[in-house]
N, C-alpha and C positions, 0 to 999 in steps of 0.2 A: 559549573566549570571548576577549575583547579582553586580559585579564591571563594568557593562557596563555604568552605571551612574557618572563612575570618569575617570581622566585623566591617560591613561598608563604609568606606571613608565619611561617606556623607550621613552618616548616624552620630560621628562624634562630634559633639557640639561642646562647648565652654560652656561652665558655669560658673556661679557668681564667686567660685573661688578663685579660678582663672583669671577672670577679670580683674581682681583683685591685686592678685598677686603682680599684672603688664602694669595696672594701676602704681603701686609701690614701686617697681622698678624704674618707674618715671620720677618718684619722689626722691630717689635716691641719687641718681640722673644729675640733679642739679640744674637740668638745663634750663635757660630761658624759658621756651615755650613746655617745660612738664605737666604747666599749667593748666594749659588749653587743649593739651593732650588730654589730660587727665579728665576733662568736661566734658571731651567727645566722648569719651569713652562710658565717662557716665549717662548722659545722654541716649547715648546706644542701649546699657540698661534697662532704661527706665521705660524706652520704647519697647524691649523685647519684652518688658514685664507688662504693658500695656496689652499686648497682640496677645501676650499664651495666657494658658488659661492655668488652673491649681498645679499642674504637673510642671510649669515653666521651672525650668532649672538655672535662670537669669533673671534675678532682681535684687537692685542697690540695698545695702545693708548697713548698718552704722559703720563696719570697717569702710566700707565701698567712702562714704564722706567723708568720713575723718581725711583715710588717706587722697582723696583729692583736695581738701584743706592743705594738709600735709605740703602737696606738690607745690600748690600756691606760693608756702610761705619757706620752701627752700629752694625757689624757681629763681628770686631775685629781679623778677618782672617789676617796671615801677608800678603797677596798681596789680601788683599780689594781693595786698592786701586786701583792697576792698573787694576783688574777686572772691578772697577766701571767705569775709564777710559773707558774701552772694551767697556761698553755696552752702553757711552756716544757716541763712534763711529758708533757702529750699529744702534743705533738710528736718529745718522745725514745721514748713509749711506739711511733709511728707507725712511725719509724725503724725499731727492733725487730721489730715485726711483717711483715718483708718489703720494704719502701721501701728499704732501706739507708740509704746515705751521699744519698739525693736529698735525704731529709730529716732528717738528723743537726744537732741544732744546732749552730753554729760560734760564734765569737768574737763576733758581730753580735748574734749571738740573745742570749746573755747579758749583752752591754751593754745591749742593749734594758733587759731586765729588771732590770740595776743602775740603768739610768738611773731607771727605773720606782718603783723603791727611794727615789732620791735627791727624789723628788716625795711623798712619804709621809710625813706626821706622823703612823703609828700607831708606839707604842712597840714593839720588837723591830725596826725596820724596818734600824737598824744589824748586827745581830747575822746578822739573815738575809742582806744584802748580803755581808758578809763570809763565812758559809757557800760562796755562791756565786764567790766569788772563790778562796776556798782550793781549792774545787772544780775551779776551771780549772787552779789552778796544779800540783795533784796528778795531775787526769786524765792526763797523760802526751801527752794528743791534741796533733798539730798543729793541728788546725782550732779548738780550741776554746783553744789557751793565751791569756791574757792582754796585751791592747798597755797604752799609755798610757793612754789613756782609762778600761779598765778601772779599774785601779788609780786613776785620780783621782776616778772617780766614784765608789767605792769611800770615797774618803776625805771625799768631799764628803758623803756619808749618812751618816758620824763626826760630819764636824764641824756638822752641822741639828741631830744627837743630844742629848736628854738624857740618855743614856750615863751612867753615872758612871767614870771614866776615859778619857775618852773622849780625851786628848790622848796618854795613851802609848800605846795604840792604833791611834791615827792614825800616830803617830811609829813603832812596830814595822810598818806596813804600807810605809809608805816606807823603811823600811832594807830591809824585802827585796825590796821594787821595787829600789833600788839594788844587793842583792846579787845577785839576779838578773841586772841588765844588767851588772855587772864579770864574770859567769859567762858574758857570750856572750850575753847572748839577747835578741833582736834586735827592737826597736820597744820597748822598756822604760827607755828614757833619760827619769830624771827630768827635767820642764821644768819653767820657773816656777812654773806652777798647780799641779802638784801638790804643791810646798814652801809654797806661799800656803792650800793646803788644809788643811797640818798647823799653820801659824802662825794659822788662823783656830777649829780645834778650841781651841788655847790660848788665845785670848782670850777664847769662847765658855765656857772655865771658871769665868765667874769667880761664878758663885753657887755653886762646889760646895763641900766642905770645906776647910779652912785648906790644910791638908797637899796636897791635891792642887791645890789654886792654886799652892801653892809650887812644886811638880812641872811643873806644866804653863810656869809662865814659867822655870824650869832647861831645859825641850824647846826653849821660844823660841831663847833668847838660842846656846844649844850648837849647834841650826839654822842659824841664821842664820851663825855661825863658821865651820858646817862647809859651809855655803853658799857663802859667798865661797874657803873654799880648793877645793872638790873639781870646780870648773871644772865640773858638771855642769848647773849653771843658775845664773841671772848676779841678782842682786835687782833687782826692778823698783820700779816706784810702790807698787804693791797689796803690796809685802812691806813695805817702809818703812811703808806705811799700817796694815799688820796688826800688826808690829813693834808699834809706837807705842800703839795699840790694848790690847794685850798688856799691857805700862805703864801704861796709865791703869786697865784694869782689874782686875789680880792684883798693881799695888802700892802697898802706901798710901801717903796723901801726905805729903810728906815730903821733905829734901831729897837720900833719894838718887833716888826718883821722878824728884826736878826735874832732877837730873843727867843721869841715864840716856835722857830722854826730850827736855832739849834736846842733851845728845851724839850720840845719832841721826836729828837735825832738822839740825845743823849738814852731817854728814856727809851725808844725806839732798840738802840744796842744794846741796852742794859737785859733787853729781853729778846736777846737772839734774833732779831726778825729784820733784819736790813737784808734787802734785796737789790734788784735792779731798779728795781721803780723809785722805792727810796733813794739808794745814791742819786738817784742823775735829779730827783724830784730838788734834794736839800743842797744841792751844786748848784741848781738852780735861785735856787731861795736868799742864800746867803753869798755873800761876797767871800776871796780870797782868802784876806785872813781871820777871817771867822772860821771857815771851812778847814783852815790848816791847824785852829786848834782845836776843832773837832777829831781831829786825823792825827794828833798828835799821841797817842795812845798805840797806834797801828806801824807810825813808822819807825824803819830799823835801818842800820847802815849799811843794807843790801836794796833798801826801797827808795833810794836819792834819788827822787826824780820828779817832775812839775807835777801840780796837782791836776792838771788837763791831761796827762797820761794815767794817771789812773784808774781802776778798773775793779769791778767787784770782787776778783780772785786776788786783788791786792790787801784786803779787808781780814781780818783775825777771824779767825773760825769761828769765835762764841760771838762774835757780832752777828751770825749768820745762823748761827747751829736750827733755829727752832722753822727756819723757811721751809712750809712746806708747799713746793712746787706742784703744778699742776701736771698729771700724767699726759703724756702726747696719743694724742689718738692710734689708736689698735693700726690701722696701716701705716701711720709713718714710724709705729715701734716697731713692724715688720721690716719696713725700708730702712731703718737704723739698723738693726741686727743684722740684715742681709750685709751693709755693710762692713759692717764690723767682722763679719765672717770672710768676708772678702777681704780686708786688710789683713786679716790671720792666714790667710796663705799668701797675701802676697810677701807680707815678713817673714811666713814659717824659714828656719833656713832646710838648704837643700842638702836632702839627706847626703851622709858621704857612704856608699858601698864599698864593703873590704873588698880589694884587689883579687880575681882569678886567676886561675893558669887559663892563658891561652892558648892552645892546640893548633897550630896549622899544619896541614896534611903536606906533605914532601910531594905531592905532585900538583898543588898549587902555586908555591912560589920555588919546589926544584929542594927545599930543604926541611927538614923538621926543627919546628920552635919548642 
């Protein structure tokens, strides 16, 4: 017939790239159930790769788990997590069974599923991450040891925790992330965030008991010491803001409170780095006239106005200069710029065109113009 020169519909089948690719579409999705999508579908895999035989052109692959991990832990589901767990297990089970190293989980996979972790408000959600983590550091594997990431998302599901200890915890996780990378091993250099993750466990203390509030602001302040000497990472905005934070919540008020927390507000401005977090953190900390003669430097006889009007763009620019803000994600930098284009024409002004001769014809209106 006339379609004998094309290929028949029912010859093209999906293969494991295909799948892959509906797979990640669902991870990106965000939705709720991406999850359990994303299991049927593997599922579905797993059984085609059962039925065919060496020619099958569908069977799960390490992308194939990852990204159903993946969907798990940007799904938002309350038990992503431990889903995501599941299919990190089916995954190592696969390996075992013949697959080898195609499908042995690696370092990916388990961030996945810490990340997975770190989106969980079920309790134990800390205790389990750190399982996973001690996991990687024990296995001995190349493929599977621990980077940065690891380790700070690790700290970050500490410090969401309501843990009880949850700050010296945190703090024993980052010294061996530290002792690790003085040992050699390589992609394990603490950065800012992961010091800002153990300064945010300790602020996050501060409805626990007496004694471990007291514990948790001794982690701070001995941090932050051992911050600026050990040249491993430099204090940014967000540690000054955590810092401060820290202050306002595990000491009462009072004035070594007020000490403590205009001493590293001063020191804070002196190096550029007062932010958002800062101001509203050291407003908080410190009473009225503390705060106004911290601000006593900034104001001018154009800025008469209560200290509860005030606002970071009130603040001297070298208070500020060294903030480096975080960039906004690639589509809302699109959705700002769309704007912004849109503002330029609706301000453009409206061209003015030089004046023509008009012509009207004498048997249109009886005369000539």
């Amino acid at each position: 017939d006339g379609a004998s020169g094309y290929m028949n519909i029912a010859e093209i089948q999906p293969d494991t790239v295909v799948y892959n690719s509906v797979i990640d579409a669902w991870a990106r999705s965000k939705d709720p159930i991406a999850g359990t999508k994303a299991e049927e579908l593997l599922f579905e895999m797993e059984e085609l790769g059962r039925q065919g035989g060496d020619g099958n052109l569908v069977r799960p692959d390490a992308i194939t788990y990852n990204s159903v991990i993946n969907c798990h832990a940007n799904s938002g589901h309350i038990n992503s997590a431990k889903r995501a767990e599941g299919v990190l297990r089916k995954m190592a089970t696969a390996s075992r069974s013949g697959n080898g190293k195609a499908l042995s989980p690696n370092t990916r996979t388990y961030n996945q599923v810490l990340k997975a972790y770190s989106k969980s408000s079920l309790p134990g959600s800390a205790k389990r991450a750190d399982m996973l983590l001690m996991y990687m550091l024990q296995s001995g594997k190349e493929s599977t040891k621990p980077d940065v990431f690891s380790f700070s998302t690790c700290l970050d599901v500490w410090a969401k925790s309501k843990e009880p200890g949850k700050a010296e915890k945190a703090h024993a996780i980052l010294q061996k992330m530290i002792q690790f990378h003085k040992s050699g091993g390589t992609g394990m250099k603490p950065n800012e965030v992961t010091y800002n993750s153990v300064f945010n466990a300790c602020a996050f203390s501060a409805f626990a008991e007496e004694h471990e509030k007291k514990k948790a602001l001794s982690i701070a302040v001995s941090l932050f010491n051992d911050m600026q000497k050990s040249g491993l990472a430099k204090p940014d905005a967000i540690t000054y803001g955590m810092l401060i934070k820290c202050i306002a919540n595990l000491v009462p008020r009072g004035n070594v409170r007020n000490r403590m927390a205009a001493d590293l507000f001063v020191k804070c401005r002196n190096e550029g780095l007062v932010n958002a977090l800062v101001f509203d953190e050291i407003r908080r900390a410190v009473p009225g006239n503390i705060m106004a003669d911290l601000l006593k430097g900034a104001m001018h006889n154009r800025k008469r106005k209560p200290l509860s009007q005030w606002q970071l763009r009130d603040l001297p620019h070298s208070w500020k200069v060294n903030v480096v803000e975080a960039r906004p994600k690639r589509k809302h930098r699109k959705k700002n710029e769309e704007k912004k284009e849109d503002m330029k024409e609706r301000e453009a002004p409206v061209p003015i065109h030089p004046m023509r001769r008009i012509v009207e014809q004498s048997w249109q209106s009886g005369r000539d113009v």
